[in-house]
N, C-alpha and C positions, 0 to 999 in steps of 0.2 A: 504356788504356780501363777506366771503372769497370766493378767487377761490378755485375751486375744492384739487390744487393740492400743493397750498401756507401751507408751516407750521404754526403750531398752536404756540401761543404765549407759552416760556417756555420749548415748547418740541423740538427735534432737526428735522432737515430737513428729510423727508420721503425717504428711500430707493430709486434708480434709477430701474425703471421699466425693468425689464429681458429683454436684448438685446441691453439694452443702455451702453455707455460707464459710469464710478464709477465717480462720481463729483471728481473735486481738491482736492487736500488734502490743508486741511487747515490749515495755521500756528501752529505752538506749543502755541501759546499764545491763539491765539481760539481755541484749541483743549480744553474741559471742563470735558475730562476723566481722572478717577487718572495715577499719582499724579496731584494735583488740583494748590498744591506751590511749590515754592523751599523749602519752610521748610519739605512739606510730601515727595519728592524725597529725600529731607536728610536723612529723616526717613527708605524711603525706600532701600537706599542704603546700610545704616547702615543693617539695618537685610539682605541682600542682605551677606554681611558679615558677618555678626554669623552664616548664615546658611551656609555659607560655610565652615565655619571654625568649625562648628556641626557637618558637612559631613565630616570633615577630620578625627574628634576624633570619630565618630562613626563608622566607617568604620574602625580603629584600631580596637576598642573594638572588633566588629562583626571578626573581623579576629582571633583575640585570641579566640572566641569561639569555630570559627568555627573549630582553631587547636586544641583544649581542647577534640571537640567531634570528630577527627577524631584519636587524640592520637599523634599530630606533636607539642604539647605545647613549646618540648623544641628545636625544628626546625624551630621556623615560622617566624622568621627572614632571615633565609637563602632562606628557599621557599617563603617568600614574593620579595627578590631579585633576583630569577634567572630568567632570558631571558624569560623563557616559564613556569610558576607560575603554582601548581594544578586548576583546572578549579573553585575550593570552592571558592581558593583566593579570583580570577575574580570577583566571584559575590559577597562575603560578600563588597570587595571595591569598587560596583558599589552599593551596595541596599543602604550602608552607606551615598554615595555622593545623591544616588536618597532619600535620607529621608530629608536629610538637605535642596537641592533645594527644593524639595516641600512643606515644611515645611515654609520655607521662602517665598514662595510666596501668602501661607494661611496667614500667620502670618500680613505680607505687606496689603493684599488684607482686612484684617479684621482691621487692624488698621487704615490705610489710604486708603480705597479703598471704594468698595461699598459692598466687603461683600462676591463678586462673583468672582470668581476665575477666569472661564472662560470670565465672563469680564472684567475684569481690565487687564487679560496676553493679551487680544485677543487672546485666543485660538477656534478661528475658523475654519476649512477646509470647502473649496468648492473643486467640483468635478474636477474643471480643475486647482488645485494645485498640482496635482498629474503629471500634465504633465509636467507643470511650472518646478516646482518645482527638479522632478528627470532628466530634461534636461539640468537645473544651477548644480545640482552636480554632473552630469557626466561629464558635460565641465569641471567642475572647477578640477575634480579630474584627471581627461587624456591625457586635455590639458593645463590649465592655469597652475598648479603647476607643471609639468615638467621645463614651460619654466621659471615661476618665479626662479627655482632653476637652473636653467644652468649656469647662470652667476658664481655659485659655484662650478662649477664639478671639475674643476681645482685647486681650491685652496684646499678643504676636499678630502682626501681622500675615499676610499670606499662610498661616500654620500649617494647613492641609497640604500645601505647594513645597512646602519644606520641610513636613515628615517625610513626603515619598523621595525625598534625593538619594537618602543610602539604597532604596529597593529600588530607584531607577538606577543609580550607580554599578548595581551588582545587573539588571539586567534588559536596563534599557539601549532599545535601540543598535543591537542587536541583528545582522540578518537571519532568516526561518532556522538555519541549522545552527547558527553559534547558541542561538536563545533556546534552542532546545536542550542542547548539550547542558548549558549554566542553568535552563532550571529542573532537570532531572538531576544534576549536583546539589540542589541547592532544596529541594523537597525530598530525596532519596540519602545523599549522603552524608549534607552538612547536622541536619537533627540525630543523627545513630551518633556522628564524633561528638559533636557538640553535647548532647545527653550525654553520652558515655561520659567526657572529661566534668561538665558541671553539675550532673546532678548524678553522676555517679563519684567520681575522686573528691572532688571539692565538695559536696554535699554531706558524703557520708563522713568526710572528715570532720566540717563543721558536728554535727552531729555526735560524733565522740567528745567531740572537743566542748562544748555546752550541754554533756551528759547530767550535768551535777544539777545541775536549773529546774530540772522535775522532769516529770513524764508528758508535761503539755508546754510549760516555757520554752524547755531546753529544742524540742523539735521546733517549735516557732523560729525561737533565733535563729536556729542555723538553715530554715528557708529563706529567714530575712536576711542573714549574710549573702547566703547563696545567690537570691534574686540582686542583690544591689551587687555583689561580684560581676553577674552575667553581664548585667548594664554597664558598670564600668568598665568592663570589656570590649565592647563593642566601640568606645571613644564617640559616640553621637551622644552632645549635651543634651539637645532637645529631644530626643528619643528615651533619655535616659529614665522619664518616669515608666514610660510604656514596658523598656525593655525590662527593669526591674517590677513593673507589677505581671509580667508574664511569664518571671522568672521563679518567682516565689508562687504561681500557682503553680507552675511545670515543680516545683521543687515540693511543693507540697503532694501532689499528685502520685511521685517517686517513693516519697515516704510514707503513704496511705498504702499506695498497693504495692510496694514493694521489690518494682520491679520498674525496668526503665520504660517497657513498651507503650505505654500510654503515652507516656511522656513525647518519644517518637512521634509517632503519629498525631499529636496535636502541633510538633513542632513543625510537621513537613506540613499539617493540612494549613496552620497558620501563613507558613513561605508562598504556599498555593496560593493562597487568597491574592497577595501580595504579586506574585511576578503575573497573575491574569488583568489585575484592575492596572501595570505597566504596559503590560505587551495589547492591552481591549481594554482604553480607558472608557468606562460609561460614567460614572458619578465621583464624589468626593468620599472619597476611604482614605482614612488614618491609616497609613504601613507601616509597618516595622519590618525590619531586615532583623533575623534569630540564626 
């Protein structure tokens, strides 16, 4: 006769009863959620990149439109490069990159997955991700990435002046209503796609993919892929240390608890820091744009 509280053969272990601690996390080799191989992480990596590289030509296209219908057709090169872009720019290059990742992780989830989106990203929140979660990106944005960047102040000139261009580019200068719109997108929507495509699709791929490396290498690496993907995504050189050391904690964070919601909420609370020290400059803060 089973015990009460032994799993059934076939199905996986029962939930930890509310107020217990989360069982171990179990190897990537016993882990039995997509990807299943290293061939469907291949797979998934693979679309991991068309859907990014969909997000880059769609998000042109969507910008030509959007100068078509505002009457800037034969400017919108210039206002796609200056410092501080019409607020349209902003979002046709944000809804472009937000169709591609999520398009890629349907596409992922339904070819090699189980079909469910929310399952296979682990796109779960619990209530106390909220704490978790916007407590890692206030540290990481007020404290850790100052001092990560000190060691620079001396060699870059104006440093501070020229981390914040992408977080003023995305939402400076602005009037009351357009800057509200760009950063309830940009602390509400861009950290839910952005987690869901990289440290859900491209994460967990990594992660099948350096299963063989052990039970402590193999998740290393594929936070360290993951984090230096996220950065080389984003195309800011001089950002690029930041963005990959907030990548690989976010990516590490995903694979500890298992779930994307912390991750979230450290994303959006990190954005937050960032569009208030723009929009209410009081001192020098290191930005990153995530």
């Amino acid at each position: 006769m089973e015990e009460p509280n032994s799993p059934r053969p076939g199905r996986p272990p029962s939930p930890v009863h509310a107020g217990h601690l989360e069982q171990p996390l179990p190897s990537v080799e016993d882990d039995c959620s997509p990807p299943r191989t290293r061939a469907d992480a291949g797979i998934w990596l693979a679309i991991a990149v068309v859907g990014f590289l969909f997000g880059q030509v769609l998000s042109t296209a969507l910008l030509y439109v959007g100068a078509a219908a505002t009457g800037n057709l034969s400017t919108v090169a210039h206002l796609a490069l200056r410092s501080v872009p019409p607020a349209w720019v902003v979002v046709c290059g944000l809804v472009g990159l937000w169709i591609g990742f999520s398009g890629a992780a349907v596409v992922a989830s339904l070819a090699r997955g189980t079909g469910s989106v929310r399952r296979d990203m682990r796109l779960e929140v619990r209530p106390w991700d909220v704490v978790v979660g916007a407590a890692v990106g206030l540290a990481f944005q007020l404290l850790l990435l100052p001092l990560l960047y000190l060691p620079l102040e001396q060699l870059i000139p104006h440093l501070s002046k020229r981390l914040s261009q992408p977080a003023k580019h995305l939402t400076g200068g602005f009037p009351g209503t357009d800057l509200t719109v760009i950063a309830v997108l940009t602390v509400v929507v861009v950290p839910v796609i952005e987690e869901m495509f990289f440290r859900g699709l491209v994460l967990r791929g990594f992660l099948r993919v350096f299963s063989g490396a052990g039970r402590l290498l193999g998740p290393a690496l594929a936070c360290g892929a993951t984090g230096v993907v996220f950065g080389l995504a984003h195309f800011e050189l001089l950002e690029l240390l930041g963005l990959a050391a907030f990548g690989v904690v976010l990516s590490w964070m995903a694979y500890k608890f298992r779930r994307l919601g912390p991750c979230i909420f450290a994303h959006g609370a990190f954005n937050l820091v960032a569009i208030l020290v723009v929009a209410y400059p009081t001192g020098v803060v290191h930005l990153g744009r995530f």
